[in-house]
N, CA, C and O atoms as CSV, one atom per row, in Angstrom:
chain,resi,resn,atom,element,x,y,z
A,1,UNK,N,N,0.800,-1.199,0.000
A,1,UNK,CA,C,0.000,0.000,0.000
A,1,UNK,C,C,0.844,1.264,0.000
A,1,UNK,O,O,0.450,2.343,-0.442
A,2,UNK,N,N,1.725,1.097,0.394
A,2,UNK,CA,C,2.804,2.286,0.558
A,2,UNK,C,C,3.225,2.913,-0.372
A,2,UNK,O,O,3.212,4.130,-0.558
A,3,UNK,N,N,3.832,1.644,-1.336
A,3,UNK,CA,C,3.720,2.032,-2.490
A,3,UNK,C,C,2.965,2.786,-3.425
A,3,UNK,O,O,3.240,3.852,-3.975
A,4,UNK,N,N,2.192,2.220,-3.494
A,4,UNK,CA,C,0.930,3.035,-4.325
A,4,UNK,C,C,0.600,4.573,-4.046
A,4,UNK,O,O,0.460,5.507,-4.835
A,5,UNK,N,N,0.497,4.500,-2.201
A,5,UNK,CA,C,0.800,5.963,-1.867
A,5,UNK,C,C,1.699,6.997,-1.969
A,5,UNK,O,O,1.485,8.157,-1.616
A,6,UNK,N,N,2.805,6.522,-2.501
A,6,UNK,CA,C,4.169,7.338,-2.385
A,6,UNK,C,C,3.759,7.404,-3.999
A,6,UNK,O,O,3.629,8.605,-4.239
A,7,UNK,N,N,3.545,6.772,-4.998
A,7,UNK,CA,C,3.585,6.602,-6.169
A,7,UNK,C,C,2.489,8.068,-6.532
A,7,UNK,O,O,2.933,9.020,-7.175
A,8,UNK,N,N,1.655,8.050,-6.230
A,8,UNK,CA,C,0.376,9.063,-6.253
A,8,UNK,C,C,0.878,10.331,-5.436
A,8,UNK,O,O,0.641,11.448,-5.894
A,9,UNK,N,N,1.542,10.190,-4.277
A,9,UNK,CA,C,2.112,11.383,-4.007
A,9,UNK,C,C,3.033,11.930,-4.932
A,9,UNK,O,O,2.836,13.126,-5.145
A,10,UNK,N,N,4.034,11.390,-5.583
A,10,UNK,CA,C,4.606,11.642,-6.875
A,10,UNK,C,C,4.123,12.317,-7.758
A,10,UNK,O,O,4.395,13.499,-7.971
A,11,UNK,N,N,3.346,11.630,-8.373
A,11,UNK,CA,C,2.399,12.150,-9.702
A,11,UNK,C,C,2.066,13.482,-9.007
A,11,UNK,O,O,2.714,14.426,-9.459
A,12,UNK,N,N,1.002,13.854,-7.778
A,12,UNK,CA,C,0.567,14.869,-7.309
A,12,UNK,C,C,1.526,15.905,-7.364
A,12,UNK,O,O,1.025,17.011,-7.566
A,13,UNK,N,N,3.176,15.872,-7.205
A,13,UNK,CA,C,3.729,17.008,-6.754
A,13,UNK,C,C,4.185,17.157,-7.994
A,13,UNK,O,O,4.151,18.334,-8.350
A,14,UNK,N,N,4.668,16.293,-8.920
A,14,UNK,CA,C,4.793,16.375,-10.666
A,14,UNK,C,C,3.735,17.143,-11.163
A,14,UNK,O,O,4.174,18.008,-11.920
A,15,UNK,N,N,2.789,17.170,-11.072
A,15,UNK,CA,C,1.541,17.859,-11.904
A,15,UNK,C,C,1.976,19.290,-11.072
A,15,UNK,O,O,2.524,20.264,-11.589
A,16,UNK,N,N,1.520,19.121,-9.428
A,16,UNK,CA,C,1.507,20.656,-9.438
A,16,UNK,C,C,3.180,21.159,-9.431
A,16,UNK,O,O,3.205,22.218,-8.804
A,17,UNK,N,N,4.385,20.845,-9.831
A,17,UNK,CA,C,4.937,21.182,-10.006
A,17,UNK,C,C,5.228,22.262,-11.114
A,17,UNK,O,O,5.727,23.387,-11.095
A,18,UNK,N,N,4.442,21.027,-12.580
A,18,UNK,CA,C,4.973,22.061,-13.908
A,18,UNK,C,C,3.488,22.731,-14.278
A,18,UNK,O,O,3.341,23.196,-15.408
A,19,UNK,N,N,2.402,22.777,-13.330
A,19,UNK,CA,C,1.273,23.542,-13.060
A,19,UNK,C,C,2.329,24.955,-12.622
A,19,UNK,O,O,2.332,26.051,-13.182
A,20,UNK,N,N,3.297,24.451,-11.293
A,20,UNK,CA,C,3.737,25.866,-10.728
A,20,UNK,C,C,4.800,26.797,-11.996
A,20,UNK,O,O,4.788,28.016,-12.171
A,21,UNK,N,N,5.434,26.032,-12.548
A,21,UNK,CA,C,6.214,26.031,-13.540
A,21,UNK,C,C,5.505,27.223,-15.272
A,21,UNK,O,O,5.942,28.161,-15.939
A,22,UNK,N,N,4.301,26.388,-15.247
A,22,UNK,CA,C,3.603,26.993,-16.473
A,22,UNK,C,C,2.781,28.414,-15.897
A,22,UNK,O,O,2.472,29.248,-16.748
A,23,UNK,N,N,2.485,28.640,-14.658
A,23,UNK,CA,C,2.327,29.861,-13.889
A,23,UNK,C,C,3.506,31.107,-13.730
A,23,UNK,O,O,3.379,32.330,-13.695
A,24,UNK,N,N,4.287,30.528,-13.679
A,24,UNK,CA,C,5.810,31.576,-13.869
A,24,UNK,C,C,6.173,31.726,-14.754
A,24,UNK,O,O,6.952,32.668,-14.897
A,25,UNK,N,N,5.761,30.722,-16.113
A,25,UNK,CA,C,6.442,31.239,-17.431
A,25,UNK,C,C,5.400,32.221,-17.779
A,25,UNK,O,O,5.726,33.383,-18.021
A,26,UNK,N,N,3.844,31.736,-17.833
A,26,UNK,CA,C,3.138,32.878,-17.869
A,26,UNK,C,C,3.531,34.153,-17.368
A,26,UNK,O,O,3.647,34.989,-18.263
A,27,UNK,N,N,3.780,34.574,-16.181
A,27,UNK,CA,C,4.001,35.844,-15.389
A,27,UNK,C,C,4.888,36.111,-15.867
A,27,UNK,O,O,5.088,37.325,-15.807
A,28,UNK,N,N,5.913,35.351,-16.575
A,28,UNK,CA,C,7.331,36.217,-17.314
A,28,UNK,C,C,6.656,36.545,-18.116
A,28,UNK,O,O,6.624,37.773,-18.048
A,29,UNK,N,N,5.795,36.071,-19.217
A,29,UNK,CA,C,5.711,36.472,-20.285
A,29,UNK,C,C,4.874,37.750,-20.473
A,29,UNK,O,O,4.968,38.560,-21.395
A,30,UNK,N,N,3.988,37.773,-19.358
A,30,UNK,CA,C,3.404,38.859,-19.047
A,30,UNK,C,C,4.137,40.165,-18.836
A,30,UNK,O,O,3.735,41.206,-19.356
A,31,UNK,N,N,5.632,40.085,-17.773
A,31,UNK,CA,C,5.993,40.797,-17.487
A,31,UNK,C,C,7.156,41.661,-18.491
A,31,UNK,O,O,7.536,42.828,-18.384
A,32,UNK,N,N,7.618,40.412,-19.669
A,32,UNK,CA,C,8.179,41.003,-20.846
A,32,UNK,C,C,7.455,41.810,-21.534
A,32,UNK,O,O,7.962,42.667,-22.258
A,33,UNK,N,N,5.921,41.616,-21.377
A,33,UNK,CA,C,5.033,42.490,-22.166
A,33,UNK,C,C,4.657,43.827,-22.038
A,33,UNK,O,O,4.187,44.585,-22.886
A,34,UNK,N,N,5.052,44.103,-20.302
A,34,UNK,CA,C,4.513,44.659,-19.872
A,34,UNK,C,C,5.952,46.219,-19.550
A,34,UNK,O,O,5.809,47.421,-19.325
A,35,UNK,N,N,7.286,45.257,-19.709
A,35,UNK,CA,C,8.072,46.277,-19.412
A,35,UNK,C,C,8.425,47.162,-20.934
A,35,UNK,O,O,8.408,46.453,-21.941
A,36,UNK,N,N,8.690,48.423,-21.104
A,36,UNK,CA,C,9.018,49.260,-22.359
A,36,UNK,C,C,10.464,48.354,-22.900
A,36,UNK,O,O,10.562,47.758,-23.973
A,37,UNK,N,N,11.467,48.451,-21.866
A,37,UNK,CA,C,12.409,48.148,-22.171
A,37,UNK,C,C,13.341,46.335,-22.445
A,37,UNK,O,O,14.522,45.985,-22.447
A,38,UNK,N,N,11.843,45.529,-22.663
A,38,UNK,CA,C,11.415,44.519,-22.651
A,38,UNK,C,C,10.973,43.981,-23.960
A,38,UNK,O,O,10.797,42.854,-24.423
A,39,UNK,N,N,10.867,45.111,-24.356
A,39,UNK,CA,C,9.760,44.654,-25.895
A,39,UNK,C,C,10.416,45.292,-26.643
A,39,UNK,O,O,9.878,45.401,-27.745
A,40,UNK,N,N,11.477,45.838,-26.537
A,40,UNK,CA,C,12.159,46.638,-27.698
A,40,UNK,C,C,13.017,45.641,-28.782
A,40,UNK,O,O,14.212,45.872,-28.970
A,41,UNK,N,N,12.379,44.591,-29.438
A,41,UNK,CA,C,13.310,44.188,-30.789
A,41,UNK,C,C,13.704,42.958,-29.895
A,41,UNK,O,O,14.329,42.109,-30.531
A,42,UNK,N,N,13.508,42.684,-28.689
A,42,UNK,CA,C,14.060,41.308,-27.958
A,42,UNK,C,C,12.817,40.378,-27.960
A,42,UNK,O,O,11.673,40.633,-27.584
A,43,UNK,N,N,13.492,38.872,-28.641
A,43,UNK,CA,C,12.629,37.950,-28.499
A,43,UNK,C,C,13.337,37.221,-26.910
A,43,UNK,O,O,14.419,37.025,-26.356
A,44,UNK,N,N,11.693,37.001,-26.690
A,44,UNK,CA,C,11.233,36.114,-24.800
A,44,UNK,C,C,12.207,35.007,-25.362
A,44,UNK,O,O,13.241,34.770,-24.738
A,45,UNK,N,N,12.013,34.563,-26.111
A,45,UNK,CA,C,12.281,32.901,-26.204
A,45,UNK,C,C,13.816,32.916,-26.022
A,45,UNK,O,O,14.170,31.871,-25.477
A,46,UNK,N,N,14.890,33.779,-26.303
A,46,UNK,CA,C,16.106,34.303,-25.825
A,46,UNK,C,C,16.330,34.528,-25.130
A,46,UNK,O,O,17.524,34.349,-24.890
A,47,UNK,N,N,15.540,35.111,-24.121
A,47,UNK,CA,C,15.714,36.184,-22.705
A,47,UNK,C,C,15.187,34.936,-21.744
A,47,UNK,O,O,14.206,34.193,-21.771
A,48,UNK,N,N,16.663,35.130,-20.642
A,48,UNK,CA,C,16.346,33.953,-19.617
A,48,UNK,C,C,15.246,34.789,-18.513
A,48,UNK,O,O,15.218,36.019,-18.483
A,49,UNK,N,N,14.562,34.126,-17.827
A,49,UNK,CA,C,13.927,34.504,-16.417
A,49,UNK,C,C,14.368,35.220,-16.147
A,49,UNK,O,O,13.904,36.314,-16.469
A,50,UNK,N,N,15.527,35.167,-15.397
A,50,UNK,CA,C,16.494,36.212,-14.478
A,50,UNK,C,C,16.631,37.381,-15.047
A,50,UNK,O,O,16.438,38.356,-14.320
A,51,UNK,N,N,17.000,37.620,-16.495
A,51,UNK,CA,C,17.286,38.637,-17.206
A,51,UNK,C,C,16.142,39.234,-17.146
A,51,UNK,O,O,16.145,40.457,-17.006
A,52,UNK,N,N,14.789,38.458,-17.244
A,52,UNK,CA,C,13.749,39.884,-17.748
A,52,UNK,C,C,12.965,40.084,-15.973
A,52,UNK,O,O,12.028,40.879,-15.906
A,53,UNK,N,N,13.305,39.509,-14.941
A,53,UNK,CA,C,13.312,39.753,-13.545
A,53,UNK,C,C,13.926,40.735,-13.370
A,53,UNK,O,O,13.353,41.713,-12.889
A,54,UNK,N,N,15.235,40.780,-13.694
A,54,UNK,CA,C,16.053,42.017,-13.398
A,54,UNK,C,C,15.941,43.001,-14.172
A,54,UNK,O,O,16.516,43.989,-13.715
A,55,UNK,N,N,15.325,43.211,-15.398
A,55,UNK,CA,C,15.342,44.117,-16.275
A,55,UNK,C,C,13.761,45.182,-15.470
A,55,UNK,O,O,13.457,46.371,-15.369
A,56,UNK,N,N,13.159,43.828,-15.069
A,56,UNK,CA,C,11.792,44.552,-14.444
A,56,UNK,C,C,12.008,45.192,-13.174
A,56,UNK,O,O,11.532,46.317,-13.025
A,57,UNK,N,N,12.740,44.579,-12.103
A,57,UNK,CA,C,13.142,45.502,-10.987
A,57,UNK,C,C,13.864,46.866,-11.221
A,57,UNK,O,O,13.802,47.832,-10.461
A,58,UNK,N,N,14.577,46.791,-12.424
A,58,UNK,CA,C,15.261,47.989,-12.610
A,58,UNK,C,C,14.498,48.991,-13.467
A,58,UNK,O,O,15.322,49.818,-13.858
A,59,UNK,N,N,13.336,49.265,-13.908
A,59,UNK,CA,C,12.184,49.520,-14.460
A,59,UNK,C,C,11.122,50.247,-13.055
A,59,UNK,O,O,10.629,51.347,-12.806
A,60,UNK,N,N,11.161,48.954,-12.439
A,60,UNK,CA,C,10.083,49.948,-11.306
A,60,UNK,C,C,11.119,50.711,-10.592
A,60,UNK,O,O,10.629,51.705,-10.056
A,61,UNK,N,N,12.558,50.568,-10.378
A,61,UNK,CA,C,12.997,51.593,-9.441
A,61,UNK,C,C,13.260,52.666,-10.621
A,61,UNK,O,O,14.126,53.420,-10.177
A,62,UNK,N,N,12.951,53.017,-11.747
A,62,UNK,CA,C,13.431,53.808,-12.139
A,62,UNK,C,C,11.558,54.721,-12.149
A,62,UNK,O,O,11.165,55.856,-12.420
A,63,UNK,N,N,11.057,53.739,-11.802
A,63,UNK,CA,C,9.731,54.528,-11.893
A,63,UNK,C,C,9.697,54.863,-10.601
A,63,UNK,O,O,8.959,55.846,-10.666
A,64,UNK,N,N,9.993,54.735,-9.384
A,64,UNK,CA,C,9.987,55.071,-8.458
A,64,UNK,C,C,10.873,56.229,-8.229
A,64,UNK,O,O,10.643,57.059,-7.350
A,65,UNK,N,N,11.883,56.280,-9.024
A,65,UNK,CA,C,12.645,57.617,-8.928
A,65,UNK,C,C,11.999,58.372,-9.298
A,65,UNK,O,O,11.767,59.347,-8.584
A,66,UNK,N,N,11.340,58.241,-10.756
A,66,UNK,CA,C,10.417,59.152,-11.723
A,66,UNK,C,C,9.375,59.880,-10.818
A,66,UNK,O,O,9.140,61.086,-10.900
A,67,UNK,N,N,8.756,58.990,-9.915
A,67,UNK,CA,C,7.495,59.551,-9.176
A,67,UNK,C,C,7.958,60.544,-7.821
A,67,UNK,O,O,7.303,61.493,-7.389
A,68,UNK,N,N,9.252,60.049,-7.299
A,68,UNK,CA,C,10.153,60.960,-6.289
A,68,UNK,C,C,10.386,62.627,-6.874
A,68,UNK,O,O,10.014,63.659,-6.316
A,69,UNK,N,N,11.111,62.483,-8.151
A,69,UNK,CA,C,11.496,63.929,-9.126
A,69,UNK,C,C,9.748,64.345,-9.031
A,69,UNK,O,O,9.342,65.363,-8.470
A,70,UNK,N,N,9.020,63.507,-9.581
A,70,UNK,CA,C,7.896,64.875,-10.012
A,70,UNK,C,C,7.083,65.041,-8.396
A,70,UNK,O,O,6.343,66.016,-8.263
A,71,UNK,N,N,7.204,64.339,-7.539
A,71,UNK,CA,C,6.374,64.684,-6.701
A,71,UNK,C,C,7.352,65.971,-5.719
A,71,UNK,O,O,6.730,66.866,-5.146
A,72,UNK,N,N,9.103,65.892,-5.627
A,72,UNK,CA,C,9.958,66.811,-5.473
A,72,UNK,C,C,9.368,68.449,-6.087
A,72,UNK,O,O,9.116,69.521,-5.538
A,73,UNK,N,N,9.313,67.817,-7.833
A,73,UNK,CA,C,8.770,69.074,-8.571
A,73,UNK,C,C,7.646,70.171,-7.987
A,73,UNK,O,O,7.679,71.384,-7.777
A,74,UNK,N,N,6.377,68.855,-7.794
A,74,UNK,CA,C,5.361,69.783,-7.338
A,74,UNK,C,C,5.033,70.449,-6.272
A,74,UNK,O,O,4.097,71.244,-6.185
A,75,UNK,N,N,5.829,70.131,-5.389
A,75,UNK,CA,C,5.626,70.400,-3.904
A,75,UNK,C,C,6.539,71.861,-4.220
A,75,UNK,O,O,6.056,72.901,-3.771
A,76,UNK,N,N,7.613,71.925,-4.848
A,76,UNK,CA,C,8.244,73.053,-5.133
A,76,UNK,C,C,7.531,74.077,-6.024
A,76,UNK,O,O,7.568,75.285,-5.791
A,77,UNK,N,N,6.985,73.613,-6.892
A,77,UNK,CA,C,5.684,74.158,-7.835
A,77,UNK,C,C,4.958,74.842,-6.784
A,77,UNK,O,O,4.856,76.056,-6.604
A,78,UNK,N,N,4.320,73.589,-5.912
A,78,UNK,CA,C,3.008,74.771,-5.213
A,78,UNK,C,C,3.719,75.755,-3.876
A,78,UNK,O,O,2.974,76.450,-3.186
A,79,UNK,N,N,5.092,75.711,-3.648
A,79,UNK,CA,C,5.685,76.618,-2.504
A,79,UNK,C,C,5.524,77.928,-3.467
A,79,UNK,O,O,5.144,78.971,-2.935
A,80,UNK,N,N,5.753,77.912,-4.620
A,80,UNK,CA,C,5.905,79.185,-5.329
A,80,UNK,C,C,4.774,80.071,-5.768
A,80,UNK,O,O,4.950,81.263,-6.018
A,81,UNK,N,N,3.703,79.519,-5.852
A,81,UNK,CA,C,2.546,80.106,-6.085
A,81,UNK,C,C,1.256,80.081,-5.387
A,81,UNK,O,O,0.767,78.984,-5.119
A,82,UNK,N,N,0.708,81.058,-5.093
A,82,UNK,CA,C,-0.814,81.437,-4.312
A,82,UNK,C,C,-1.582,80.192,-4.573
A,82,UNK,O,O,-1.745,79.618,-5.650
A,83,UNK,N,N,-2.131,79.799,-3.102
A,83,UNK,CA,C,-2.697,78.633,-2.775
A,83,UNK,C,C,-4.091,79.080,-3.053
A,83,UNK,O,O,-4.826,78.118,-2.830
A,84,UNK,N,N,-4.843,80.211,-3.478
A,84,UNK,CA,C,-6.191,80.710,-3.718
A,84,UNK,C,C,-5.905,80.752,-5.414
A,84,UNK,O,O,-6.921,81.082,-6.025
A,85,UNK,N,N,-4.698,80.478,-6.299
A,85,UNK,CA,C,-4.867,81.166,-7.733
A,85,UNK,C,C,-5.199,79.686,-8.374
A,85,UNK,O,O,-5.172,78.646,-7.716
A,86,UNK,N,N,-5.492,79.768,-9.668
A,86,UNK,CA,C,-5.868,78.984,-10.285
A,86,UNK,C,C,-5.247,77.225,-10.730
A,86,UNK,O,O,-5.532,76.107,-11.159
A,87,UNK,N,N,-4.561,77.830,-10.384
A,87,UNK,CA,C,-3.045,77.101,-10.899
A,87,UNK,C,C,-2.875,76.289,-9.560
A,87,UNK,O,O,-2.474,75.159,-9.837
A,88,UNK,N,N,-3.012,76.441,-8.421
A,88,UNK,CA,C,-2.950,75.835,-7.360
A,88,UNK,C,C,-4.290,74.989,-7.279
A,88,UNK,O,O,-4.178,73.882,-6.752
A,89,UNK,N,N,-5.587,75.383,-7.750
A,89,UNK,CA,C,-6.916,74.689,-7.892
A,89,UNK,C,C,-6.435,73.561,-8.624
A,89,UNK,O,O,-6.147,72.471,-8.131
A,90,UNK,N,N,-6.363,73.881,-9.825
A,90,UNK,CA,C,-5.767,72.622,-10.848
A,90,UNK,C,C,-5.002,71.490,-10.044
A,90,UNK,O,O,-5.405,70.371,-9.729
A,91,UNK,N,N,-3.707,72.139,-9.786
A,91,UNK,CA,C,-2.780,71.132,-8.984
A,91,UNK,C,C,-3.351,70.233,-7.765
A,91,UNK,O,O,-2.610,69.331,-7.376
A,92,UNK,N,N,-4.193,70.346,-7.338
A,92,UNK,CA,C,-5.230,70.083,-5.837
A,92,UNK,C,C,-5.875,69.320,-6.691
A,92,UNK,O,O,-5.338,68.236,-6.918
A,93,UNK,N,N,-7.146,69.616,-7.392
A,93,UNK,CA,C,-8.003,68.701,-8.440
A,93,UNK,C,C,-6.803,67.486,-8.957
A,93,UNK,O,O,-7.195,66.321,-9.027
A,94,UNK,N,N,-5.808,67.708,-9.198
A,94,UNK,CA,C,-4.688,66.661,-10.096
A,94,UNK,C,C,-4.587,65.964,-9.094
A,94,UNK,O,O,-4.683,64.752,-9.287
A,95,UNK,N,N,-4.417,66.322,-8.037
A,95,UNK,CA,C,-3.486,65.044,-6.569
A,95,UNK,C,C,-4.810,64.071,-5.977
A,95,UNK,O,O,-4.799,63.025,-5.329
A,96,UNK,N,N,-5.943,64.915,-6.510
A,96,UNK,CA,C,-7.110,63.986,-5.459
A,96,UNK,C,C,-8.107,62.680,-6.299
A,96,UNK,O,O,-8.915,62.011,-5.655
């Protein structure tokens, strides 16, 4: 009986293995799709995991810088101008 059980536990962790397997190639492939610098003239089927992992971490920190500079920008934007003028309405309507 043991057998049989260990045998079926097998199969079970084989299936959800390349179940887990065909879930991560998906999410790469998603995530090649999804980065700019990802889709430029590079075929997936070339590009290992790791490469387009790391190409994507270095993508959101550069978007995270991006959002640091402009949110730097605006806060300096609205020190400079009247919090009653128009231009400050706009900027308020934009953040909410």
């Amino acid at each position: 009986m043991s057998g049989r059980r260990s045998r079926a536990s097998r199969q079970q962790q084989q299936s959800g293995s390349s179940s887990n397997e065909d879930q991560i190639e998906d999410l790469i492939r998603k995530l090649h799709r999804l980065v700019p610098e990802l889709r430029r003239g590079r075929n997936i089927d070339k590009m290992s995991a790791n490469r387009i992992l790391h190409e994507t971490c270095n993508y959101i920190r550069n978007l995270h810088r991006e959002v640091d500079d402009l949110s730097e920008r605006l806060s300096q934007l609205l020190e400079t101008i009247d919090s009653e003028s128009p231009q400050a309405s706009i900027i308020r309507s934009l953040l909410m």
